[in-house]
Residue frames as a rotation matrix with the C-alpha (Angstrom) as fourth column:
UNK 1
0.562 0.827 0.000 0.00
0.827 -0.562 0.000 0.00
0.000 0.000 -1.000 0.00
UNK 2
0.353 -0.418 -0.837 2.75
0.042 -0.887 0.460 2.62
-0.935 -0.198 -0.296 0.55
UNK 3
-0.773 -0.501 0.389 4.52
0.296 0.257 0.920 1.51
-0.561 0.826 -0.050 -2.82
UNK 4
-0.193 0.690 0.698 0.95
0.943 -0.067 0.326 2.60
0.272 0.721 -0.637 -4.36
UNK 5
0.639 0.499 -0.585 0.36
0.647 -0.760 0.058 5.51
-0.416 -0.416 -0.809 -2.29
UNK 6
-0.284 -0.860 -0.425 3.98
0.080 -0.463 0.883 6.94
-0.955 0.217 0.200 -3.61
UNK 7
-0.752 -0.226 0.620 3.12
0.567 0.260 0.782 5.78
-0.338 0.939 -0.068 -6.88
UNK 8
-0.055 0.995 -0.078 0.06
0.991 0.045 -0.125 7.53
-0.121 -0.084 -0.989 -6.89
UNK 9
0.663 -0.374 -0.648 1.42
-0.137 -0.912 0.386 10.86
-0.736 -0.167 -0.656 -5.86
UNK 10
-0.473 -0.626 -0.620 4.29
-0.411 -0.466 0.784 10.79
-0.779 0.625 -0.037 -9.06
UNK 11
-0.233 0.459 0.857 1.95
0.885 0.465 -0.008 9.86
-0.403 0.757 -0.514 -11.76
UNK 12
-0.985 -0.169 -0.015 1.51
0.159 -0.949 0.272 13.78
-0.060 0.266 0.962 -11.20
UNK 13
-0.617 0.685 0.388 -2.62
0.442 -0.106 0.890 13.68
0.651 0.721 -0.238 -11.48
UNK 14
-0.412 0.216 -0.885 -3.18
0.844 -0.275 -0.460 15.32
-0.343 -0.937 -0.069 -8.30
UNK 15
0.769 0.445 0.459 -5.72
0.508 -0.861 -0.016 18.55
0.388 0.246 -0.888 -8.45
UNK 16
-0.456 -0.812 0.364 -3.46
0.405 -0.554 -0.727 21.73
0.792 -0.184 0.582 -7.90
UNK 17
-0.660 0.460 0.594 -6.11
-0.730 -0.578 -0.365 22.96
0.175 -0.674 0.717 -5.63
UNK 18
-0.633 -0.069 -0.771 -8.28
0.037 0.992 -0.119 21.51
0.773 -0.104 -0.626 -2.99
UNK 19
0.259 0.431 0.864 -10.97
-0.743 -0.482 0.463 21.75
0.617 -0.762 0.196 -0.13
UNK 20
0.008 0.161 -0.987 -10.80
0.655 0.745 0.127 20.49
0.756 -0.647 -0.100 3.41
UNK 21
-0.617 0.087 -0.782 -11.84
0.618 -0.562 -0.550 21.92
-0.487 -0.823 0.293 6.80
UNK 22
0.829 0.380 -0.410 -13.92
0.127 -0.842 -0.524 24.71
-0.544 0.382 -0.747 4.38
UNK 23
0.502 -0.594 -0.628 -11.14
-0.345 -0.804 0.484 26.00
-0.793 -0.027 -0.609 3.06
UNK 24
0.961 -0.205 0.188 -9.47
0.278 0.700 -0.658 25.68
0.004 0.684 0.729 -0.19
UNK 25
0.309 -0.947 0.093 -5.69
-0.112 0.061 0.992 24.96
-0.945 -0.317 -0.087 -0.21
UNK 26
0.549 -0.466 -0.693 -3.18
-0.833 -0.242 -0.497 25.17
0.064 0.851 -0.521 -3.00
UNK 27
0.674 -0.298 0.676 -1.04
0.048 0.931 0.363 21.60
-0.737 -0.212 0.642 -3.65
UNK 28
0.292 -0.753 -0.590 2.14
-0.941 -0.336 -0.037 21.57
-0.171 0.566 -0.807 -5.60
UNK 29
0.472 -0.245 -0.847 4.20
-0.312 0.852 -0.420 18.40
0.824 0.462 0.326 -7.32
UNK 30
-0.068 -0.627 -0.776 5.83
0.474 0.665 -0.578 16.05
0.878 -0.407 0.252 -4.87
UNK 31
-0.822 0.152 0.549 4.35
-0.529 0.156 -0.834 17.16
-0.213 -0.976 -0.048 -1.44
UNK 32
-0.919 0.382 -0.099 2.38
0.389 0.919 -0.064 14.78
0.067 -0.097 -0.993 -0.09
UNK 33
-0.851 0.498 0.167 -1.46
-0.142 -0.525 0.840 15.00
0.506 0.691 0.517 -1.14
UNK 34
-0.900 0.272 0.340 -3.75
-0.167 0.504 -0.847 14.67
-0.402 -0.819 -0.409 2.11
UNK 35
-0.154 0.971 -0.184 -6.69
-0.964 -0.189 -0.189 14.14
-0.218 0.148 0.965 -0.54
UNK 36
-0.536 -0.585 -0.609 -5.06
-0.479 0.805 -0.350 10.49
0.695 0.104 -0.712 -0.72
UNK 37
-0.668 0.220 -0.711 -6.01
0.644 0.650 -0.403 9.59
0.374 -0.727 -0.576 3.03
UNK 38
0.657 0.733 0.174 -8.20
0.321 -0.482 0.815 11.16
0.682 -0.480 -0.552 6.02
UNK 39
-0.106 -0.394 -0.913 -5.22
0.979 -0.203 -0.026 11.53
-0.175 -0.896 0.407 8.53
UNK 40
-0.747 -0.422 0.514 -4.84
0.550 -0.827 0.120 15.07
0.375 0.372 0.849 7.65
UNK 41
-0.133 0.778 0.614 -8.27
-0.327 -0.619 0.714 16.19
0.936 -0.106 0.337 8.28
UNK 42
0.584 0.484 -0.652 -8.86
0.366 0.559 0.744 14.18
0.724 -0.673 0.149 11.09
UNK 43
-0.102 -0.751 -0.652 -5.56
0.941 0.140 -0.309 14.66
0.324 -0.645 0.692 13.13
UNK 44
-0.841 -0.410 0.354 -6.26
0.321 -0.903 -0.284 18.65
0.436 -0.125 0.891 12.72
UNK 45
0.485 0.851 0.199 -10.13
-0.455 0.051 0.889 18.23
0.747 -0.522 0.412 14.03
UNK 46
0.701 -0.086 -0.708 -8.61
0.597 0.614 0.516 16.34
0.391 -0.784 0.482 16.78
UNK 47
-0.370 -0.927 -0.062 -5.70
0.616 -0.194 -0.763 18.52
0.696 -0.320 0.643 18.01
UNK 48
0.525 0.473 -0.707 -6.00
0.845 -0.389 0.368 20.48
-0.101 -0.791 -0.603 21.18
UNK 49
0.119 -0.357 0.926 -4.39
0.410 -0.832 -0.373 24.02
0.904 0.424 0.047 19.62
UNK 50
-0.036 -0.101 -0.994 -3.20
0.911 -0.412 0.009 25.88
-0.411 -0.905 0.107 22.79
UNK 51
0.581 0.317 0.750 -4.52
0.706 -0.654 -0.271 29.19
0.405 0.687 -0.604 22.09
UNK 52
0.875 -0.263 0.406 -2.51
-0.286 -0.958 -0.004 31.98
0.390 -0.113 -0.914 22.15
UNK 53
0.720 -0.384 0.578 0.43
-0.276 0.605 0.747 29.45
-0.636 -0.697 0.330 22.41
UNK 54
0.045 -0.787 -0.615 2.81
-0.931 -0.256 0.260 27.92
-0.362 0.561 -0.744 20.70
UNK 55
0.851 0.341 0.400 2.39
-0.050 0.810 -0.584 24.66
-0.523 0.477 0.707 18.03
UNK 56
-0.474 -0.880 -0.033 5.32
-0.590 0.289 0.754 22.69
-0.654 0.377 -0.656 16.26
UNK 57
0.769 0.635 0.081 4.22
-0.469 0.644 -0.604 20.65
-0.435 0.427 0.793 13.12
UNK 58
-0.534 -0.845 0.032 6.96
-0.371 0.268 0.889 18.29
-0.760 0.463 -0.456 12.27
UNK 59
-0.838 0.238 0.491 6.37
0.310 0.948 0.071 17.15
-0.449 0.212 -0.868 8.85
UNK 60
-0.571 0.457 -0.682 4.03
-0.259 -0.889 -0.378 19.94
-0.779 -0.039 0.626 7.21
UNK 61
-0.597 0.159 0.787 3.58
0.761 0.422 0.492 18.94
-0.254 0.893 -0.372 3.52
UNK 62
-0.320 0.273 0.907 0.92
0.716 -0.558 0.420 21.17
0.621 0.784 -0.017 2.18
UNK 63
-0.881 -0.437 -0.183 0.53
0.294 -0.202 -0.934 22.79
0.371 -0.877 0.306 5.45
UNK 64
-0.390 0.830 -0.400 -2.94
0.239 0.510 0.826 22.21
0.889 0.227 -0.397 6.50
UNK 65
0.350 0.154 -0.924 -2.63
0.890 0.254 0.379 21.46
0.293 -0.955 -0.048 10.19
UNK 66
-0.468 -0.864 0.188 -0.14
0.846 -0.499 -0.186 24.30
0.255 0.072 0.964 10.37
UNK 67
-0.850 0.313 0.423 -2.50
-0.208 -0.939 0.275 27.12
0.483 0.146 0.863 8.94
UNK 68
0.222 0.871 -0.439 -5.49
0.437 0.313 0.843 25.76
0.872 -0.379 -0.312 10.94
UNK 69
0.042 -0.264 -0.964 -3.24
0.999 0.042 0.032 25.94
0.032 -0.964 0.265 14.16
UNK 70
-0.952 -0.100 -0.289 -2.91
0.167 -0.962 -0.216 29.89
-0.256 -0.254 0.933 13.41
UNK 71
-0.442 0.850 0.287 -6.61
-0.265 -0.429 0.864 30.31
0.857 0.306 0.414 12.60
UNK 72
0.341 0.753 -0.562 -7.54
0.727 0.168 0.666 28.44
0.596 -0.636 -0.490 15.82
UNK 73
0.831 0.114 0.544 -5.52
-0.104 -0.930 0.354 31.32
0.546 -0.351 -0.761 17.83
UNK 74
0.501 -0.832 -0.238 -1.96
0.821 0.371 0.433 29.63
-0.271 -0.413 0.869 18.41
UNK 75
0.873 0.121 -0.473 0.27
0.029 -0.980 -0.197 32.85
-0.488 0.159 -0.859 18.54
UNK 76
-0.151 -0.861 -0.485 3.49
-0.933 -0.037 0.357 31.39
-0.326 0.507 -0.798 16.88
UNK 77
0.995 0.042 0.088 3.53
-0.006 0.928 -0.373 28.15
-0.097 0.371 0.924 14.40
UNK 78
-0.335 -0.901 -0.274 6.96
-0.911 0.235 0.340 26.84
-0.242 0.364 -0.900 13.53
UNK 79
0.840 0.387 0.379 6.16
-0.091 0.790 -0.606 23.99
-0.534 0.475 0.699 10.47
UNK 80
-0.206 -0.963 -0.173 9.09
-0.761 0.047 0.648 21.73
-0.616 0.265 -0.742 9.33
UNK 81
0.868 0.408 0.282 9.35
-0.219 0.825 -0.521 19.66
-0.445 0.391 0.806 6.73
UNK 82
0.089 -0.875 0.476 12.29
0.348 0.475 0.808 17.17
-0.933 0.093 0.347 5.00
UNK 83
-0.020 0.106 0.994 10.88
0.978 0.207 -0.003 18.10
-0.206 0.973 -0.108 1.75
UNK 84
-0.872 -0.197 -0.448 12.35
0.158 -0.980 0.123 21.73
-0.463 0.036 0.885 0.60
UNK 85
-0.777 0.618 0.117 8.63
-0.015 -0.204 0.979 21.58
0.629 0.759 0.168 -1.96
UNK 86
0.028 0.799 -0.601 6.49
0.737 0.389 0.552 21.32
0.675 -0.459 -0.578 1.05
UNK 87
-0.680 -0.396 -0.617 8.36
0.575 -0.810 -0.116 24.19
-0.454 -0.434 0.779 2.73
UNK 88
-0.984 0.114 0.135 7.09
0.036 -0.616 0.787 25.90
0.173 0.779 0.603 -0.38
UNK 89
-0.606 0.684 -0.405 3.74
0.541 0.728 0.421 24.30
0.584 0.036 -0.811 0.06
UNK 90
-0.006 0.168 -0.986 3.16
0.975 0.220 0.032 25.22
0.223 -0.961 -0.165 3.34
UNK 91
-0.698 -0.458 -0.551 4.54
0.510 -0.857 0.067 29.13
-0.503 -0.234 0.832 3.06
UNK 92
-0.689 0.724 -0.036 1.72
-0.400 -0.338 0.852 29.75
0.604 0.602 0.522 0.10
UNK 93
-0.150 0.945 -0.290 -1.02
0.566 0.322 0.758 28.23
0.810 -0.050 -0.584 2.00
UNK 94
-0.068 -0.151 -0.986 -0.01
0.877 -0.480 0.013 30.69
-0.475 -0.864 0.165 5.10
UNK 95
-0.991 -0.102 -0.088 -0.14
0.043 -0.856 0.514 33.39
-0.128 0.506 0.853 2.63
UNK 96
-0.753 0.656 0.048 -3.38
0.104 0.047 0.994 32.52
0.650 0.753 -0.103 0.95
UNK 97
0.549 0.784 -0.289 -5.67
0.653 -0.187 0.734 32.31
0.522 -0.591 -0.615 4.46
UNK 98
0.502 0.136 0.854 -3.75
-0.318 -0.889 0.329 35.70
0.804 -0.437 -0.403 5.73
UNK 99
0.947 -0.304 0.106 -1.47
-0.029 0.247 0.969 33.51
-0.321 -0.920 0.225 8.87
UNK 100
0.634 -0.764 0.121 2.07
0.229 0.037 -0.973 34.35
0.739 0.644 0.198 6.99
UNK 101
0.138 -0.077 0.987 2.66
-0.715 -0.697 0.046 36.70
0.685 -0.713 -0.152 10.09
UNK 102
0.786 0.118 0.607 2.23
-0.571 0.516 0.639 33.74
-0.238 -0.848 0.473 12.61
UNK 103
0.980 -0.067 0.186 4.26
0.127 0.935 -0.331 30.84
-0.151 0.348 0.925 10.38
UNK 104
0.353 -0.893 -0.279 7.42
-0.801 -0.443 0.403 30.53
-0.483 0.081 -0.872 10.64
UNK 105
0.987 -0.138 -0.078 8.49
0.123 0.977 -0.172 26.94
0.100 0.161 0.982 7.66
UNK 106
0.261 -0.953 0.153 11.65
-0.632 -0.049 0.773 25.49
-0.729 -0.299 -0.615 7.97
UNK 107
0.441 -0.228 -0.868 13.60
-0.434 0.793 -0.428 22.95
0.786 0.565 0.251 5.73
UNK 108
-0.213 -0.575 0.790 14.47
-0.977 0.101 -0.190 20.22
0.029 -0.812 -0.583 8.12
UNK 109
-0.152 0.136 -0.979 14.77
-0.033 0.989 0.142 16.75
0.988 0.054 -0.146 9.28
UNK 110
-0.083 0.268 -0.960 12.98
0.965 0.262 -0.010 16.49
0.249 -0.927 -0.280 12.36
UNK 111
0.925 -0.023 -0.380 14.36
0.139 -0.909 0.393 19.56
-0.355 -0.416 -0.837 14.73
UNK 112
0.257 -0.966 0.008 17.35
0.929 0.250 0.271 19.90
-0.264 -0.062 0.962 13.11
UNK 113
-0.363 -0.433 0.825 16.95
0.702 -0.709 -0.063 23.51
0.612 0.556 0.562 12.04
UNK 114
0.915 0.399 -0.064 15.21
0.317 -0.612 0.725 24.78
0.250 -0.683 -0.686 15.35
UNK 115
-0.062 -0.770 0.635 17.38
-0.480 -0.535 -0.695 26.72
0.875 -0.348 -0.336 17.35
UNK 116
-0.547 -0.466 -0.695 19.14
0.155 0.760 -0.631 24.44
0.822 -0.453 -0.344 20.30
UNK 117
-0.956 0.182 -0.231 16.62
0.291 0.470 -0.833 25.58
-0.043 -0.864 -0.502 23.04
UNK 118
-0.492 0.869 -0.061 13.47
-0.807 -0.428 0.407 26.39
0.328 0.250 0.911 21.05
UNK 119
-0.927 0.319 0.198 10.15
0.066 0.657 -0.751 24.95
-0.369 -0.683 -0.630 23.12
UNK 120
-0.726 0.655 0.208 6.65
-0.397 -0.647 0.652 24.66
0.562 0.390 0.729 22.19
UNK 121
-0.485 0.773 0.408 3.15
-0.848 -0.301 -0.437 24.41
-0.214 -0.558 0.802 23.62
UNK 122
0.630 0.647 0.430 2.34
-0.394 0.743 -0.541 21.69
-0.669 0.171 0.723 21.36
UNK 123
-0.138 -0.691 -0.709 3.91
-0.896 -0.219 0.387 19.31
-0.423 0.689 -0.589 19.24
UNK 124
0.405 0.614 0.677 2.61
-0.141 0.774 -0.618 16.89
-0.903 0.155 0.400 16.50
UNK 125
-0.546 -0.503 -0.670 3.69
-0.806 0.096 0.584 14.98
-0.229 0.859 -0.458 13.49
UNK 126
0.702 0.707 -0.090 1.67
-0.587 0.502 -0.635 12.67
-0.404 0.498 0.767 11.08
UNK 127
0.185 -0.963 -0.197 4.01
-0.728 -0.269 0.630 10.71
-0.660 0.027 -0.751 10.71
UNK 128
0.472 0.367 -0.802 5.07
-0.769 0.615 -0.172 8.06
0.430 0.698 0.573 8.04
UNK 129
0.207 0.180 0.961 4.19
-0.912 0.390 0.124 5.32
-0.353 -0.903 0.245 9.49
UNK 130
0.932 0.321 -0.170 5.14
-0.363 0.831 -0.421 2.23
0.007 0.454 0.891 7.27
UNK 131
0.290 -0.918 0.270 8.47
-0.444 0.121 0.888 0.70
-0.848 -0.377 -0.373 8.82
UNK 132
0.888 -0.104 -0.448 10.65
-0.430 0.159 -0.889 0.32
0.163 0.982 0.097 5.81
UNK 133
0.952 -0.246 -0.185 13.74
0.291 0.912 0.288 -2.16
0.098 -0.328 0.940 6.23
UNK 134
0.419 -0.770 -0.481 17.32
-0.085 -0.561 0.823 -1.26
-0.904 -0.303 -0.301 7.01
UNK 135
-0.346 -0.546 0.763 18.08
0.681 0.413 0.605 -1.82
-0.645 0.729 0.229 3.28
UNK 136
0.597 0.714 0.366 15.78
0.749 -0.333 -0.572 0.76
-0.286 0.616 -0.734 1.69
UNK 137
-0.574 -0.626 -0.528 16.94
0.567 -0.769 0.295 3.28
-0.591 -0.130 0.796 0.10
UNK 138
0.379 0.650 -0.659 14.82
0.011 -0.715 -0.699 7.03
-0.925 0.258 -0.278 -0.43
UNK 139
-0.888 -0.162 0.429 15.41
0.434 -0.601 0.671 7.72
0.149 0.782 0.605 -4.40
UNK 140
-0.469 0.530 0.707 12.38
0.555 -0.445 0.703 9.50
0.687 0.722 -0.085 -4.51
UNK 141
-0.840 -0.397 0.368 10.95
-0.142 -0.495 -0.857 12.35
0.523 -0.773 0.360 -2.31
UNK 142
0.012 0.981 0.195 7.63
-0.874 -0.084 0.479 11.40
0.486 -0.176 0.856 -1.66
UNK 143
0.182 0.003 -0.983 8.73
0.372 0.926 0.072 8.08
0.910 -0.379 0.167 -0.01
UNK 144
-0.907 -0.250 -0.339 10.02
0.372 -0.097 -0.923 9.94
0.197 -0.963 0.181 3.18
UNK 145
-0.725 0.557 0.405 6.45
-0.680 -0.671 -0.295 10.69
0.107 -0.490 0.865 3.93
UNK 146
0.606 0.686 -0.403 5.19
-0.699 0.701 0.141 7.31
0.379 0.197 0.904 3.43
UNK 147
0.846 0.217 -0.487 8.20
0.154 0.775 0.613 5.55
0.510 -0.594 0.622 5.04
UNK 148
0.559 -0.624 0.545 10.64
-0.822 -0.331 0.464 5.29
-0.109 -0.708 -0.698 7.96
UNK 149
-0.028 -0.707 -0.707 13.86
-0.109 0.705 -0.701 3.18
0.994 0.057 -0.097 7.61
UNK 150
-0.790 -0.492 -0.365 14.00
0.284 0.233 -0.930 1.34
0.543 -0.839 -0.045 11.22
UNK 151
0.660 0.738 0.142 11.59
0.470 -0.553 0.688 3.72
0.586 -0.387 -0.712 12.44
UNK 152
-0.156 -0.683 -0.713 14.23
0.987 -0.084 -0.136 5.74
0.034 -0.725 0.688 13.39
UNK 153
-0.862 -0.138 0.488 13.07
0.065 -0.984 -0.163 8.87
0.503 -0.109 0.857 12.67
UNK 154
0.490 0.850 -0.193 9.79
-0.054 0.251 0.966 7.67
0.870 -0.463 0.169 15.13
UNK 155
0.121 -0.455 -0.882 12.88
0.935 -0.247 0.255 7.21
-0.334 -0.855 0.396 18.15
UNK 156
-0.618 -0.536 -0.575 14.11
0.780 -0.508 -0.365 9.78
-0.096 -0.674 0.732 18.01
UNK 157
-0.289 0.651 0.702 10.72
-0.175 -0.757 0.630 12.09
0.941 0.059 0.333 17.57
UNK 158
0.729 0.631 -0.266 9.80
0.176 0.202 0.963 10.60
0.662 -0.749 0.036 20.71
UNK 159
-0.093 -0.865 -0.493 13.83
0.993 -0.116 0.015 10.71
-0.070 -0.488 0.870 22.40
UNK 160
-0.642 -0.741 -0.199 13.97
0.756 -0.654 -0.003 14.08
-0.128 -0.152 0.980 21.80
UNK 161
-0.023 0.836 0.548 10.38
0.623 -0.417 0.662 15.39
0.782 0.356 -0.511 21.25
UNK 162
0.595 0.761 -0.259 9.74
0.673 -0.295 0.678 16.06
0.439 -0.578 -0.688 24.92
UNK 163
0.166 -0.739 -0.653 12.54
0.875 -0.195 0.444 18.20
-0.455 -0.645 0.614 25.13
UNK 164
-0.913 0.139 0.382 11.06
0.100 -0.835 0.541 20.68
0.395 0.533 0.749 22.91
UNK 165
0.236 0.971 0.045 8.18
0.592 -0.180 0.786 20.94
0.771 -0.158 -0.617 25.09
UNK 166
-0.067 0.032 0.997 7.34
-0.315 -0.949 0.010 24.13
0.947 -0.314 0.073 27.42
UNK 167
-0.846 0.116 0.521 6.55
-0.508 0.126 -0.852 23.21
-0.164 -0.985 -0.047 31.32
UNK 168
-0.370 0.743 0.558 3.35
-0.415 0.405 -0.815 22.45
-0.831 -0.533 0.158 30.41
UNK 169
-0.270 0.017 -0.963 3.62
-0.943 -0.208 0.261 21.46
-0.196 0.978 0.073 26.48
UNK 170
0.446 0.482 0.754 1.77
-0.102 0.864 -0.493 17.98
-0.889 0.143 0.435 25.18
UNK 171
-0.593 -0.774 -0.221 3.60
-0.659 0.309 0.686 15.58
-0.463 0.553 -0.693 22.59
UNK 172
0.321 0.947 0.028 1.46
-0.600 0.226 -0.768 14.40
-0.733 0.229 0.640 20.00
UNK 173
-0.704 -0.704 0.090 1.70
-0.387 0.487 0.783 11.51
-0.595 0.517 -0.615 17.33
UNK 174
0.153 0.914 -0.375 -0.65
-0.875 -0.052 -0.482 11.13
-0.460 0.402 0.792 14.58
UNK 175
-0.954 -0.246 0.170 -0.17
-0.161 0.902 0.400 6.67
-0.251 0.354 -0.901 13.57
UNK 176
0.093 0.927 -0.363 -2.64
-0.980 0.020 -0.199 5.17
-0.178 0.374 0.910 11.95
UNK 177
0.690 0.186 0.699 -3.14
-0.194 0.979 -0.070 0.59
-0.697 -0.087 0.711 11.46
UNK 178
0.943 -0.324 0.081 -0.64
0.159 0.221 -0.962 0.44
0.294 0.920 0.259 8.58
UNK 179
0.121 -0.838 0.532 2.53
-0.828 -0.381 -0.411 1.12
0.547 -0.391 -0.740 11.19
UNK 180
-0.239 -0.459 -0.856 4.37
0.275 0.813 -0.513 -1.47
0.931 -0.358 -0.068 13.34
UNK 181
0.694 0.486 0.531 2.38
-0.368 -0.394 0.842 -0.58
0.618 -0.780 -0.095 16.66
UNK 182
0.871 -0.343 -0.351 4.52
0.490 0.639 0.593 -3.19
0.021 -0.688 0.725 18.49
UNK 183
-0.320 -0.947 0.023 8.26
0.887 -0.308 -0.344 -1.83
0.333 -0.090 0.939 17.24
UNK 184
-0.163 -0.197 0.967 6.86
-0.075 -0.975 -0.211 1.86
0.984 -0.106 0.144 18.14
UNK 185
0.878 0.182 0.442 5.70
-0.413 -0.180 0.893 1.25
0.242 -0.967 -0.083 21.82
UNK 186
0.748 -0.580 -0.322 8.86
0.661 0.608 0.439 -0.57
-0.059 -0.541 0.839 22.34
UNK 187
-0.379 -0.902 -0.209 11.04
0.911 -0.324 -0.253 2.13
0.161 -0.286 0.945 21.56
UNK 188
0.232 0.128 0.964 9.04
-0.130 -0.978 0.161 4.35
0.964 -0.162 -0.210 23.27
UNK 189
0.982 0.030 -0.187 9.32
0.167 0.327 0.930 2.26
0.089 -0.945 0.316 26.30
UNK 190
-0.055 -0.978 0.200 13.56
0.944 -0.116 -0.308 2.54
0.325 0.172 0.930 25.06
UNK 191
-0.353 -0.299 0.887 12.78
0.325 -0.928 -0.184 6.42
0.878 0.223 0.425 25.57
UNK 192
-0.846 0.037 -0.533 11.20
0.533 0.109 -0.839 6.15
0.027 -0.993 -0.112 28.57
UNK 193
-0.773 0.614 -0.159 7.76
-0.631 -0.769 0.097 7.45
-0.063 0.176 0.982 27.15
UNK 194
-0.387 0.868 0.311 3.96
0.573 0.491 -0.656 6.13
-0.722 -0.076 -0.688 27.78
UNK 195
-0.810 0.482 0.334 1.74
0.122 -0.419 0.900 6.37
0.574 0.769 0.281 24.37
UNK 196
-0.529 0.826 -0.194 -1.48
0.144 -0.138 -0.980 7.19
-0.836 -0.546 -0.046 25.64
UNK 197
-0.760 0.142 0.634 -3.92
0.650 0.199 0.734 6.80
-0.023 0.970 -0.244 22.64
UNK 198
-0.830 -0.179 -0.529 -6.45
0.468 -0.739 -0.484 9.87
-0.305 -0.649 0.697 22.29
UNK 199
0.361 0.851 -0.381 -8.73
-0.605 -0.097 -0.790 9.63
-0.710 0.516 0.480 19.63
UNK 200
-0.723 -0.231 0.652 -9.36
0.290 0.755 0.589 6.66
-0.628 0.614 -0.478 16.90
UNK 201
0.246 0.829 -0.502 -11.33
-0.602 -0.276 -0.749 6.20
-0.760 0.487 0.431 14.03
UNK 202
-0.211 -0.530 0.821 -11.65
0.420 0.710 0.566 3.83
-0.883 0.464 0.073 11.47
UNK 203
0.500 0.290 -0.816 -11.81
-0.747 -0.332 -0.576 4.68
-0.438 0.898 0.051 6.92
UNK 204
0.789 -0.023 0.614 -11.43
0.435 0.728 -0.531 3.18
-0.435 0.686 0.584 4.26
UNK 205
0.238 -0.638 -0.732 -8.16
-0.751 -0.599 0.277 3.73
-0.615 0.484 -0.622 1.89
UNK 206
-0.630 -0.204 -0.749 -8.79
-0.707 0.550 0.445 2.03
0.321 0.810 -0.491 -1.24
UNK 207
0.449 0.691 -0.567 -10.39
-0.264 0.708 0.655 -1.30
0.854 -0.144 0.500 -0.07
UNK 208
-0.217 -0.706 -0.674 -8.53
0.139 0.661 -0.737 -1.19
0.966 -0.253 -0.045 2.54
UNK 209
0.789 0.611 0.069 -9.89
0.309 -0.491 0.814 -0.35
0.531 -0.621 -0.576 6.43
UNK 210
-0.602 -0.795 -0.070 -7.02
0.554 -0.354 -0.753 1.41
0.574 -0.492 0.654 8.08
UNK 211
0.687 0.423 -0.591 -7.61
0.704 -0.186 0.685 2.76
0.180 -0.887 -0.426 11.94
UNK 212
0.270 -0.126 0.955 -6.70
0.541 -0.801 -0.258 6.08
0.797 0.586 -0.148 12.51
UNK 213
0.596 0.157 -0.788 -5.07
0.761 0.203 0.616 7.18
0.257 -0.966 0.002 16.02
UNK 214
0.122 -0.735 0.667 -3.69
-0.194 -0.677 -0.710 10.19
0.973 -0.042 -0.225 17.76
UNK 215
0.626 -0.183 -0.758 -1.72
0.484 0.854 0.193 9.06
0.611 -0.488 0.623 19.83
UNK 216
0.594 -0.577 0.561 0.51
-0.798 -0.513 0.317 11.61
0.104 -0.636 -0.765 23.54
UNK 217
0.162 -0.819 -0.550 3.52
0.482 0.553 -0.680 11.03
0.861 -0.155 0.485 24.52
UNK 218
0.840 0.217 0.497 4.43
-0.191 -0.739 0.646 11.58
0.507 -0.637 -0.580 27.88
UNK 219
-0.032 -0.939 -0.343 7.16
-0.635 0.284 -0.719 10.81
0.772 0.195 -0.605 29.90
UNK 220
0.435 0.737 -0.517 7.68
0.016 0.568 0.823 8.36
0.900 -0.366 0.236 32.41
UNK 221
-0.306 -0.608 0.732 8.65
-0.422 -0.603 -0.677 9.46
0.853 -0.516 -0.072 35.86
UNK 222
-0.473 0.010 0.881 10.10
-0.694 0.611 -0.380 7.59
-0.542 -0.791 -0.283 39.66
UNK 223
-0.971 -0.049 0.232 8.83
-0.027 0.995 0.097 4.31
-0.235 0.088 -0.968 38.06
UNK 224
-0.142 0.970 0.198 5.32
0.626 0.243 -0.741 5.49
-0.766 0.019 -0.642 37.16
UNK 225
-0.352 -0.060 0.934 4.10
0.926 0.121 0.357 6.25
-0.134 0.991 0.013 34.01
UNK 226
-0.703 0.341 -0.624 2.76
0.392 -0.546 -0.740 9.54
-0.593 -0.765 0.250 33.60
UNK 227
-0.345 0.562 0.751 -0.11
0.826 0.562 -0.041 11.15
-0.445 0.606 -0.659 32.26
């Protein structure tokens, strides 16, 4: 299913424009196309936005979740993505609903282009969830949104997530039935983090039924988990 979903997305027949949430959105070649799946809509109806806070979006693509989080009344966004065309993505759709002012995109892998002690209020990534073997190799850019070698970039979002959170900041993971539930709770348990699952839902994708979860991270502390 990921091998089709990739294929799908470079065949190139994607609308340039698009609605979801109300709102129509602009969609460029090679970022991922959230008219493909439901996680997109869903994950951004489900976030708790900390108004007048601060929101990380690892992982932006056409930047959806992003420009929502500054319409719901988050007062700084900061939206990264691996893919320099989703940057792009993501900077026109902040233009186009009037939150340019709030959005700050990055190119990046993970947090590698935050600054070493930026924190935020919230932080969430949709993440690609289809563990790809230690042999794969990315030729094409739409695969790093559809899979993770190892699931290493899943440790270390979770190793190093909650250290970009504020005193009181909440670590979010958008996974969805097509991921290796088992290898991710184990190396969250490696990171010393309890998933806590937060909202589900099941859809269809293709003929396929695929279960939709957002999913906190928290940390775990003196020998109890926390919540």
């Amino acid at each position: 299913m990921g091998l089709q979903l990739v294929d799908r997305h470079d065949r190139g027949k994607e609308p340039r424009e698009f609605e979801m949430l109300g709102l129509r959105w602009h969609l460029i070649p090679q970022v991922f196309a959230p008219v493909h799946t439901d996680s997109t809509q869903l994950f951004t109806e489900w976030l708790p936005f900390p108004e007048g806070g601060t929101f990380l979006e690892v992982g932006c693509g056409a930047g959806v979740t992003a420009v929502m989080a500054a319409l719901a009344g988050c007062s700084r966004v900061t939206a990264v993505d691996i893919n320099p065309e989703a940057v792009r993505n993501t900077e026109l759709n902040a233009a186009r609903h009037g939150v340019a002012d709030r959005i700050h995109v990055l190119h990046s892998d993970l947090y590698d282009a935050l600054a070493p002690g930026a924190q935020f209020d919230l932080v969430f990534w949709n993440s690609n969830v289809i563990c790809a073997p230690q042999e794969f190799v990315y030729t094409r850019p739409m695969q790093h949104a559809i899979f993770d070698r190892g699931y290493a970039a899943h440790h270390r979002y979770l190793r190093e997530g909650l250290t970009r959170l504020t005193g009181s900041g909440r670590l979010f993971l958008g996974f969805n039935s097509l991921g290796d539930a088992d290898r991710l709770n184990s190396l969250a348990a490696q990171c010393g983090v309890r998933l806590t699952e937060r909202n589900r839902t099941t859809r269809r994708a293709g003929e396929v039924p695929v279960t939709f979860q957002l999913l906190e991270a928290a940390a775990i502390r003196d020998g109890r988990r926390s919540v």
